[in-house]
N, C-alpha and C positions, 0 to 999 in steps of 0.2 A: 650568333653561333657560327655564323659562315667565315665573319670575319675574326673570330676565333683558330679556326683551322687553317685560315688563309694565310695569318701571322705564322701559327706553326711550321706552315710547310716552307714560308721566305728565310724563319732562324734555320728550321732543317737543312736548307741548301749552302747555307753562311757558314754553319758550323760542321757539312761534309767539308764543304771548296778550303776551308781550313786545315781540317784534318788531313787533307790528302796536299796540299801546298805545303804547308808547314811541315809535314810529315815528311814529302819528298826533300826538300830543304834540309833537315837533318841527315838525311843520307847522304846526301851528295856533300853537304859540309860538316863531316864530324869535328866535334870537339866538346869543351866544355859547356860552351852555350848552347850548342846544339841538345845533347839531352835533355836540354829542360823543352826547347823547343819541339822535341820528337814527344816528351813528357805530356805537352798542351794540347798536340797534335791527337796523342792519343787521347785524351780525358775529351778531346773536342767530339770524335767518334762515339764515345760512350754517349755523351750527350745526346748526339743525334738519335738515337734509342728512344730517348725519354719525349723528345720532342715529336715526332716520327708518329708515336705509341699516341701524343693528343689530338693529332688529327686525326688519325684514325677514331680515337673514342670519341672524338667530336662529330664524325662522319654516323658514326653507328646512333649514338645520342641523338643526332637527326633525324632517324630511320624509326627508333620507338617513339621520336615525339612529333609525327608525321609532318616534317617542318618543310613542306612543299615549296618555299619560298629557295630552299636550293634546286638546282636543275638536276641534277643527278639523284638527290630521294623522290621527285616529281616522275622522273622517267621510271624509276626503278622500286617504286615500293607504294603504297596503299593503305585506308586506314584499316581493312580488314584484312591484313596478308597477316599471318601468323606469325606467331615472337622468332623461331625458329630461320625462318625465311626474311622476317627483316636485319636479324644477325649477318645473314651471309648478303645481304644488301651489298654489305663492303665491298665483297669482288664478284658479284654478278655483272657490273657491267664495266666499260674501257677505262674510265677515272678510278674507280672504285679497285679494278684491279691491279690498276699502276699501285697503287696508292700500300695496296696490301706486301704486294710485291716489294715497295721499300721498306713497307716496315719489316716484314721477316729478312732482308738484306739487313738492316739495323738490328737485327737479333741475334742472327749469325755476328754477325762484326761485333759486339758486345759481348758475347760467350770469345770470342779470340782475345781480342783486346783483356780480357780481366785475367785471362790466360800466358799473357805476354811474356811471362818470365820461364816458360819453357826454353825459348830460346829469344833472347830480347829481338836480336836483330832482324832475325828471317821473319818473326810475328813483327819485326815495323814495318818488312817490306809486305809482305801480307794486307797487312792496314790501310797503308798505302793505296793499294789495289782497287780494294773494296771501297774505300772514299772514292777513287776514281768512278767506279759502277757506281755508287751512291750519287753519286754527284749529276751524274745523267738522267737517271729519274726524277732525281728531284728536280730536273732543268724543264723533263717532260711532265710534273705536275705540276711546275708551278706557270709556264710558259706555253704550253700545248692539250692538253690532255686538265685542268684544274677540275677538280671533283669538289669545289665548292663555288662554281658560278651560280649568279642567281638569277631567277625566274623574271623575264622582264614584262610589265603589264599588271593585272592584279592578279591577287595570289590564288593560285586553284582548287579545287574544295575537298578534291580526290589526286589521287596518282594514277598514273598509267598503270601502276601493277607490276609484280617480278612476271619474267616471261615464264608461262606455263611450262614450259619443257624443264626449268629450273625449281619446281615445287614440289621437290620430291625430299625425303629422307639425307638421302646420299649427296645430292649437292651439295648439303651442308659441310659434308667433310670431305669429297672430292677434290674439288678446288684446293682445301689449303693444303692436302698431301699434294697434287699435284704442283703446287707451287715451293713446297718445302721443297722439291727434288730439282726443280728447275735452277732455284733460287742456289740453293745448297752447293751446287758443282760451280760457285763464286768460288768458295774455299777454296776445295783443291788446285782451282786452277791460280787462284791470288798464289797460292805457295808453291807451287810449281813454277809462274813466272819469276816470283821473288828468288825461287833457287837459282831458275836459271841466269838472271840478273847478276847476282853475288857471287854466280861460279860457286855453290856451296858444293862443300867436301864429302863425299859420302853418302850414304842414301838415308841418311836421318829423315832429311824431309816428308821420305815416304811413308816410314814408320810413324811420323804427326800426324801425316792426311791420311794415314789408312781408314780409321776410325770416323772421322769427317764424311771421308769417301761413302764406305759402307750406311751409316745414318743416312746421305742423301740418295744413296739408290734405294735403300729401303723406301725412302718418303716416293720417291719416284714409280717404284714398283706397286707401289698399294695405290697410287694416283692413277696412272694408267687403269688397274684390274678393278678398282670403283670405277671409274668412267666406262669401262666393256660393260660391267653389271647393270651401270644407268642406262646404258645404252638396250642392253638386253629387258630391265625392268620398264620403260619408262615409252621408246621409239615405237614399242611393239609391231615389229617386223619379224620376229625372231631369231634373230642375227644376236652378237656381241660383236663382231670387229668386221667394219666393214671400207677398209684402209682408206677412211675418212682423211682430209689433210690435215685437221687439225690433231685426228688420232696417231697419224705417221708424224705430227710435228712432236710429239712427246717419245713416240719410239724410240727415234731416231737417237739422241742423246743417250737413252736407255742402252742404244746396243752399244753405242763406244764408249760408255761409262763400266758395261760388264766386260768389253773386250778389253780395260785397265785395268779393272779387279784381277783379270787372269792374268795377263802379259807381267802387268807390277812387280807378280811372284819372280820372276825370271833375273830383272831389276837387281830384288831383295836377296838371292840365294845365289847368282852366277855373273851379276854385272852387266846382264846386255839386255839390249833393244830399250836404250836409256834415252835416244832419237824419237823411237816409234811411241813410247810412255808418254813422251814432252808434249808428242804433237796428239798423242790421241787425250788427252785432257784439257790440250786447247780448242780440241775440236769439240768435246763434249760441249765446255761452256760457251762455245759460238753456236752451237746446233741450240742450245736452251735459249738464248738470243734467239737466232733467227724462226724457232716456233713462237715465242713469241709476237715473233715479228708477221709471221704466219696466221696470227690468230686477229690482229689487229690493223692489217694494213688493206683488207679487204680485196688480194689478188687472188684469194682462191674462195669457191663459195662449202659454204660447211655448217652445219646445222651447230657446230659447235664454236662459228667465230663470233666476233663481236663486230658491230656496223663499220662500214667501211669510211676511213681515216684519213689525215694527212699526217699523221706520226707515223706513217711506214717510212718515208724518208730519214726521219732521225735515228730509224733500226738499221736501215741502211750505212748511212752516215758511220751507225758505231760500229756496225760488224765491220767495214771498212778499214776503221782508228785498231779494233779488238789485231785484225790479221797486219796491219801493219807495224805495229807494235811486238806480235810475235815475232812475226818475220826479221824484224830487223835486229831482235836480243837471239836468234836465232843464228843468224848469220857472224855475229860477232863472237860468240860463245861457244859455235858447235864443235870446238874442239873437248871443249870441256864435256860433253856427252859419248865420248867414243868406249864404245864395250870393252870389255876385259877379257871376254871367251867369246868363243867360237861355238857355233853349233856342231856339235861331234858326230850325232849317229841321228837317223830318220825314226829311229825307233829309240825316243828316251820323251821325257815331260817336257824337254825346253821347245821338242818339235811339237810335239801335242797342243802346245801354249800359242804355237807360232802359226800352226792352221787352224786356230782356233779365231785367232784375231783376224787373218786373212779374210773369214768365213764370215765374221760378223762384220767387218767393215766393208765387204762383199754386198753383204744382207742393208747394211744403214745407205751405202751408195744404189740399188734397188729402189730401196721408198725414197729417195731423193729424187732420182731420174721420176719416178712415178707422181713425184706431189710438183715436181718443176715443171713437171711436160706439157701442162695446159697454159703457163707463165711463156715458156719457151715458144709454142706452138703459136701463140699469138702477135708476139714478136717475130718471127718470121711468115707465117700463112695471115696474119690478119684475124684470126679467129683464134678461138679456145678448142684444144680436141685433147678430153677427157681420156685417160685409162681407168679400169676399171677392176675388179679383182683377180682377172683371169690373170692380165700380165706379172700383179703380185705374184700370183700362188704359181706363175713358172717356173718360178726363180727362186722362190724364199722357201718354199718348200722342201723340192732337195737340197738347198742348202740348211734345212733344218732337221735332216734327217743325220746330214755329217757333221752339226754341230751336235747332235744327239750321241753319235758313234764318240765323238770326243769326250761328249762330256762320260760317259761310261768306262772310256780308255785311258782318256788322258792322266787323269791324278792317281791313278795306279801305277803310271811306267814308274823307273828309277829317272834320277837325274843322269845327264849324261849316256848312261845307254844302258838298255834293257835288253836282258838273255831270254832265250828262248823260254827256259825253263821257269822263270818266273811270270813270261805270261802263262803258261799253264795254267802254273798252281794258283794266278789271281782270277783267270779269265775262264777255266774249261767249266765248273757250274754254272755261274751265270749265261752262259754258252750255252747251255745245254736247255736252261730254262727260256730262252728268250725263244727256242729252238720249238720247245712244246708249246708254250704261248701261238706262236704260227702256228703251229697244225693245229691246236685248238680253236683258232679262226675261222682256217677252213674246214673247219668239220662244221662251225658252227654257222657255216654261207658266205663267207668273204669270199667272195670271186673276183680277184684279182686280173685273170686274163678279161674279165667284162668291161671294166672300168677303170683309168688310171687313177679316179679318185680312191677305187676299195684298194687297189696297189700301195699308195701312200698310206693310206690309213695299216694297212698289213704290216708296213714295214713300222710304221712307228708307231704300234702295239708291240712290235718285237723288240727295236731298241728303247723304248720308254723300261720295256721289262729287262731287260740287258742294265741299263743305267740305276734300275730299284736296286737290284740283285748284285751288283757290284757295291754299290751303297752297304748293303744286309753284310756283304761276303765279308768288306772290310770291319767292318763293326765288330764280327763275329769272331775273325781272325786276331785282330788286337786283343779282344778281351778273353781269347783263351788263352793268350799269353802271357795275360796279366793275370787271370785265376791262377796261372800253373808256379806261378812266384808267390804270388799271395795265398793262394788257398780260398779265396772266395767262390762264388759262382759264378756262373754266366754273368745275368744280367747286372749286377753290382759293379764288376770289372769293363763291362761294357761302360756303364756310366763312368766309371773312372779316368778309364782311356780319354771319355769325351771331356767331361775335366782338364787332361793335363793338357789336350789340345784343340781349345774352344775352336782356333781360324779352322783348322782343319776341317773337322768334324763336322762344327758348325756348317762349312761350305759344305760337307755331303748333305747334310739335308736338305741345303738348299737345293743340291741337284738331285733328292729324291724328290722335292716340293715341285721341280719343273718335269720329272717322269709324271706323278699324277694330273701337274695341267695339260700336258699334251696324250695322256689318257681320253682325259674331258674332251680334247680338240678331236678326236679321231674318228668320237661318233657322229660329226657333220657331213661324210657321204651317204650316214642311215637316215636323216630326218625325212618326216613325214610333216601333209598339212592336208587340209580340210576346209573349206567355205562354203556354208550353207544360210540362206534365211531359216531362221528358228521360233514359229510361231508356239503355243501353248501345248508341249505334249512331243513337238517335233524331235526328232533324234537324229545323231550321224556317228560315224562309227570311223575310228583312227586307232588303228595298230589293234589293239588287245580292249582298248577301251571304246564304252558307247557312253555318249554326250546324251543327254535328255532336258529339255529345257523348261523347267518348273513353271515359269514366271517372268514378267521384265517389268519395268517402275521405273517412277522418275523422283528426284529429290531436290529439294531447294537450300543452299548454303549462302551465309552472310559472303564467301567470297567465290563461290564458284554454283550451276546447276550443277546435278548429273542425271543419267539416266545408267539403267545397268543392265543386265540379265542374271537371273537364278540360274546354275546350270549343273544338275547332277551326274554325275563320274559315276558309270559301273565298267567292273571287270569282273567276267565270269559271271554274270546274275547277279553281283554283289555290290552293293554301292560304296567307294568305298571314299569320297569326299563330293562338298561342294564348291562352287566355285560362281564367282561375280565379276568376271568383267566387265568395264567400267567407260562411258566415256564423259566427260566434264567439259561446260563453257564456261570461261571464267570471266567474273562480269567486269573487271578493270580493264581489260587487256582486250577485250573481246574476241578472245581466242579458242576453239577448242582444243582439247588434250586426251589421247588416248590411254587409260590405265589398263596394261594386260596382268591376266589374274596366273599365278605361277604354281604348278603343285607337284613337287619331289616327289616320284614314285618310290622313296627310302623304302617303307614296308614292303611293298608290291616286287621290288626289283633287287636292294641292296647292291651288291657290286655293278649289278649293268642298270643301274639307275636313271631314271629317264627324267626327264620334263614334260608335262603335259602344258601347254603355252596358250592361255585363250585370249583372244582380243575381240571387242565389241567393236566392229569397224564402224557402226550407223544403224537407222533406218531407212529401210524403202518406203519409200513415199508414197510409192502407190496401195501398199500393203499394210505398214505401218508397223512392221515385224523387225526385231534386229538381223543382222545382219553379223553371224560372228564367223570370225578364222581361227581355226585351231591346229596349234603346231605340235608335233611327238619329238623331242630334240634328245636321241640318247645320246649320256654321258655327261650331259653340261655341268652337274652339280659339281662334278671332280674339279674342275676348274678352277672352283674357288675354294675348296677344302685344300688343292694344290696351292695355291696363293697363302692360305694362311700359315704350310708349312713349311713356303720357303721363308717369308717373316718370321716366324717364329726358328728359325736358324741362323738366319743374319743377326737375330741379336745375341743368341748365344755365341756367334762369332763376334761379335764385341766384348764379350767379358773376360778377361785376364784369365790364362794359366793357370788351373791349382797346382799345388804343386804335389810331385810323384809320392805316391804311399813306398815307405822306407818298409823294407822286411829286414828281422832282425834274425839271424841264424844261431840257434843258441850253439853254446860253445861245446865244444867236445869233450866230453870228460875221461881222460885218459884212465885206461882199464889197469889195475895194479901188475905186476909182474911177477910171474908167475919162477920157481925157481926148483928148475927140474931136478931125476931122483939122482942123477950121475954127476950132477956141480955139487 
């Protein structure tokens, strides 16, 4: 089986190094022969797909048929690890997730390639691209990183087991969104270089990769917000983001990937900042590189990397080949990127757009200097000296308060410049509302002169509401202007509006999806916690709620112990759930794993919805009692209720235009003539 895979992966490398050779070769030599040559090149790419695609099944087929005699199912799976768990085998660990990683490269390159006839040439320079990228993995699976070496000695009877932190639900489909998003911003950047290469005319290009774009921030966006939830469900610290490096190594791309979605516009509608679009999508797919590189090369430590490497050198190596290769179709082309306008007035959309991207490539150079500092610091001091959340949350935070004012302001200006009178009549309600939201606060205890935590939290309760309410105003505004033509209602013309303008609209909801997650964020100056031993009967009491602890027991599993505690929930005399926190030793791995037990106070709370957070940290030894922590985290749920409706707007922002409802005015029926008494 191994040497099944092995073959796979030596044609995969044969038939990129072709694709992107041969490929290149027709470009640089057009003619007759060359198409058929550009022809081979391409079908070579598709290939790589199918080949790509049997190592992989061969890798995973190892995994259900506990074929220990590879070294990577030995390290990474077991005969009682569950179906589920040995699925994601594939990219739990550094082979396994090279491996995944080329293949969804070869799937993207596949969906382009069958697509070629949109525009032949820019999709060969494209192609081209992606053979190159392809071509480098497959150098680091088949020469550095192989995920089918075999086990040398006799063959072993068990596996080491997947690593407990990774035996959850969410794993399973964390990773391949996070990788679809990583992997994904190949695209835009292969046709962005290929544009800039060819000097293409126009901004066609943009309009190909908008849609490309968009799918991989999507994949990107639900990758990160599963990995906060695993981290929330699974770490039990009560935390979700705790600007881990390997969590800042997926941000990072995230923010210069969104600060393109917004800048692009400007590109598509007015011709400029065609410089700053080139380089912030080459920065995206160098930052998705260099997390990677981040995650693999073992220079920063992270509950979230993998063991430490000597293929950091070959990340190095290409981020290197990636900026030199910009750079120098940069240098020789940048005439061809020169704007067409001017930025005219401080107050219109093109400025809104332009401190918009400032703010966030502000924000991505922040967690850069922050995840470098301990690389850097050792390099000159001899040692590692760590930052920690505080130096984040200096920086990124009012910067998130003025990326909040923008996103509520910006897509309301006009192009070009905005009158007074029309902020008015876009901005004096939501004004007003954002305006009682604060005093509502402080009636309801935000003490802001107390703490600069309740201070930021205050403010961005007030433009999160500012950002909803401009959302609402515009929706509301369009579609009475569309009733007042049609004759419909409200809400019919509301959906119609959003109809005839999916990007648009679509993109409000995304920015109503980010006012409800930074709802969820703002209750983290309120949380509460709790640690008590909890013998038979015992109670502790956090916020509104008292804990009482029924019971505790232990359990025997073909792949793991555990032990738990029974712990009943009252509020008000009322009981009104229970709750088992959990902790587990798993017998492959010899590891233990903390499970915290999670309970929506939905009924209890509705809008100011809490999390009650329990975690079984152990026994006392001396006592033989658990030992639990229990956290109050209001607001968390909003979090991911806001994650699911910024998804769910990014794909309605994918789907095509309907087009406008046609009114018909009927005709006038001229009134006969009348023929007075004196004619």
């Amino acid at each position: 089986m191994s040497q099944l895979g092995s073959y796979a992966l030596l044609l995969a490398l044969a038939l990129s190094a072709y694709s992107f050779i041969g490929g290149l070769a027709a470009l640089v030599w057009p003619g007759a022969q060359s198409e058929r040559l550009g022809e081979t090149a391409r079908r070579a790419g598709i290939a790589v797909f199918a080949v790509v695609f049997l190592a992989a099944l061969v890798l995973v087929a190892a995994a259900f048929a506990d074929d220990f005699s590879i070294a990577y199912i030995f390290h990474h799976s077991n005969r009682d690890l569950p179906a589920p768990y040995k699925f994601a085998t594939l990219w739990s660990g550094q082979e396994g997730s090279l491996l995944f990683w080329s293949l969804l490269l070869s799937s993207y390159g596949l969906i382009l390639r069958l697509r070629h006839r949109t525009d032949t040439r820019l999709f060969a320079y494209a192609s081209v691209i992606i053979a190159a990228v392809q071509v480098f993995f497959l150098l680091l699976l088949n020469f550095a990183a192989h995920p089918f070496a075999v086990m040398q000695g006799s063959l072993p009877p068990d596996g080491n087991g997947l690593n407990p932190l990774l035996q959850y639900p969410e794993m399973v489909i964390h990773p391949p969104m996070l990788y679809l998003g990583y992997v994904g911003f190949t695209i835009p950047f292969a046709f962005a270089l290929g544009a800039l290469i060819m000097k293409y005319p126009g901004e066609k290009w943009i309009h190909i990769t908008r849609r490309w774009t968009m799918v991989t921030w999507m994949f990107l966006t639900c990758g990160i917000f599963l990995g906060a939830h695993w981290a929330y469900s699974v770490l039990g610290w009560g935390g979700y983001w705790g600007w881990d490096p390997v969590e800042n190594a997926s941000f990072m791309p995230w923010l210069t990937g969104t600060a393109f979605l917004h800048s692009v516009m400007m590109q598509e509608k007015r011709g400029m900042l065609k410089v700053w679009n080139m380089w912030l999508i080459f920065a995206t797919f160098g930052l998705s590189i260099f997390g990677t590189f981040l995650t693999r090369s073992g220079v920063v430590s992270s509950v979230h990397a993998f063991a430490q490497s000597s293929i950091g050198d070959w990340f190095v190596g290409f981020l290197l080949v990636i900026l030199a290769v910009c750079l120098y179709f940069y240098i020789v082309n940048r005439h061809h990127l020169r704007s067409e306008h001017r930025l005219e007035s401080l107050v219109s959309r093109e400025s809104s757009f332009l401190f918009n991207n400032l703010l966030f490539v502000l924000f991505c150079f922040t967690v850069l200097w922050g995840t470098l500092f301990p690389i850097l610091s050792e390099w000159v001091q001899g040692k590692k000296v760590t930052v920690g959340p505080p130096f984040y949350n200096k920086v990124t935070i009012p910067v998130t308060l003025l990326l909040l004012l923008l996103t509520a302001t910006g897509p309301l200006l006009a192009w070009r410049k905005t009158s007074l009178e029309s902020l008015k009549r876009n901005f004096l309600w939501p004004f007003l509302g954002a305006i009682a939201v604060g005093v509502a606060m402080l009636v309801f205890g935000v003490r802001p002169w107390t703490d600069i935590s309740y201070f930021y939290a205050l403010m961005a309760g007030m433009l999160a509401t500012l950002v909803a309410l401009t959302v609402i105003s515009e929706f509301v505004r369009g579609g009475r202007v569309i009733a007042r033509h049609t004759g419909q209602s409200l809400l019919p013309s509301m959906l119609h509006l959003w109809h005839r303008n999916t990007r648009r609209y679509g993109g409000y909801i995304v920015h109503f999806g980010v006012a409800i997650v930074v709802i969820g964020i703002l209750g983290t100056p309120f949380n509460q916690e709790a640690e008590k031993e909890m013998g038979y009967g015992d109670k502790v009491s956090l916020g509104p709620y008292t804990l009482v602890c029924r019971s505790y027991t232990q359990e025997d599993n073909p792949n793991y112990g555990n032990e738990w505690a029974i712990i009943d929930v009252f509020r008000g005399g009322k009981q009104i759930t229970t709750m088992y926190p959990e902790r587990r030793f798993y017998k492959a791995s010899q590891q233990t794993q903390t499970v915290p037990r999670i309970h929506a106070t939905v009924r209890e709370d509705l809008f100011l919805v809490k999390d009650l957070y329990l975690v079984y940290e152990g026994i006392n030894p001396d006592t033989g009692r658990p030992i639990i922590k229990a956290h109050l985290n209001p607001m968390v749920p909003w979090i991911w209720i806001g994650v699911l409706v910024m998804i769910f707007g990014t794909i309605t922002a994918l789907f095509a235009n309907a087009a406008p409802v046609r009114v018909t005015v009927p005709a006038r029926v001229p009134e006969p003539a009348t023929v007075g008494a004196g004619d």
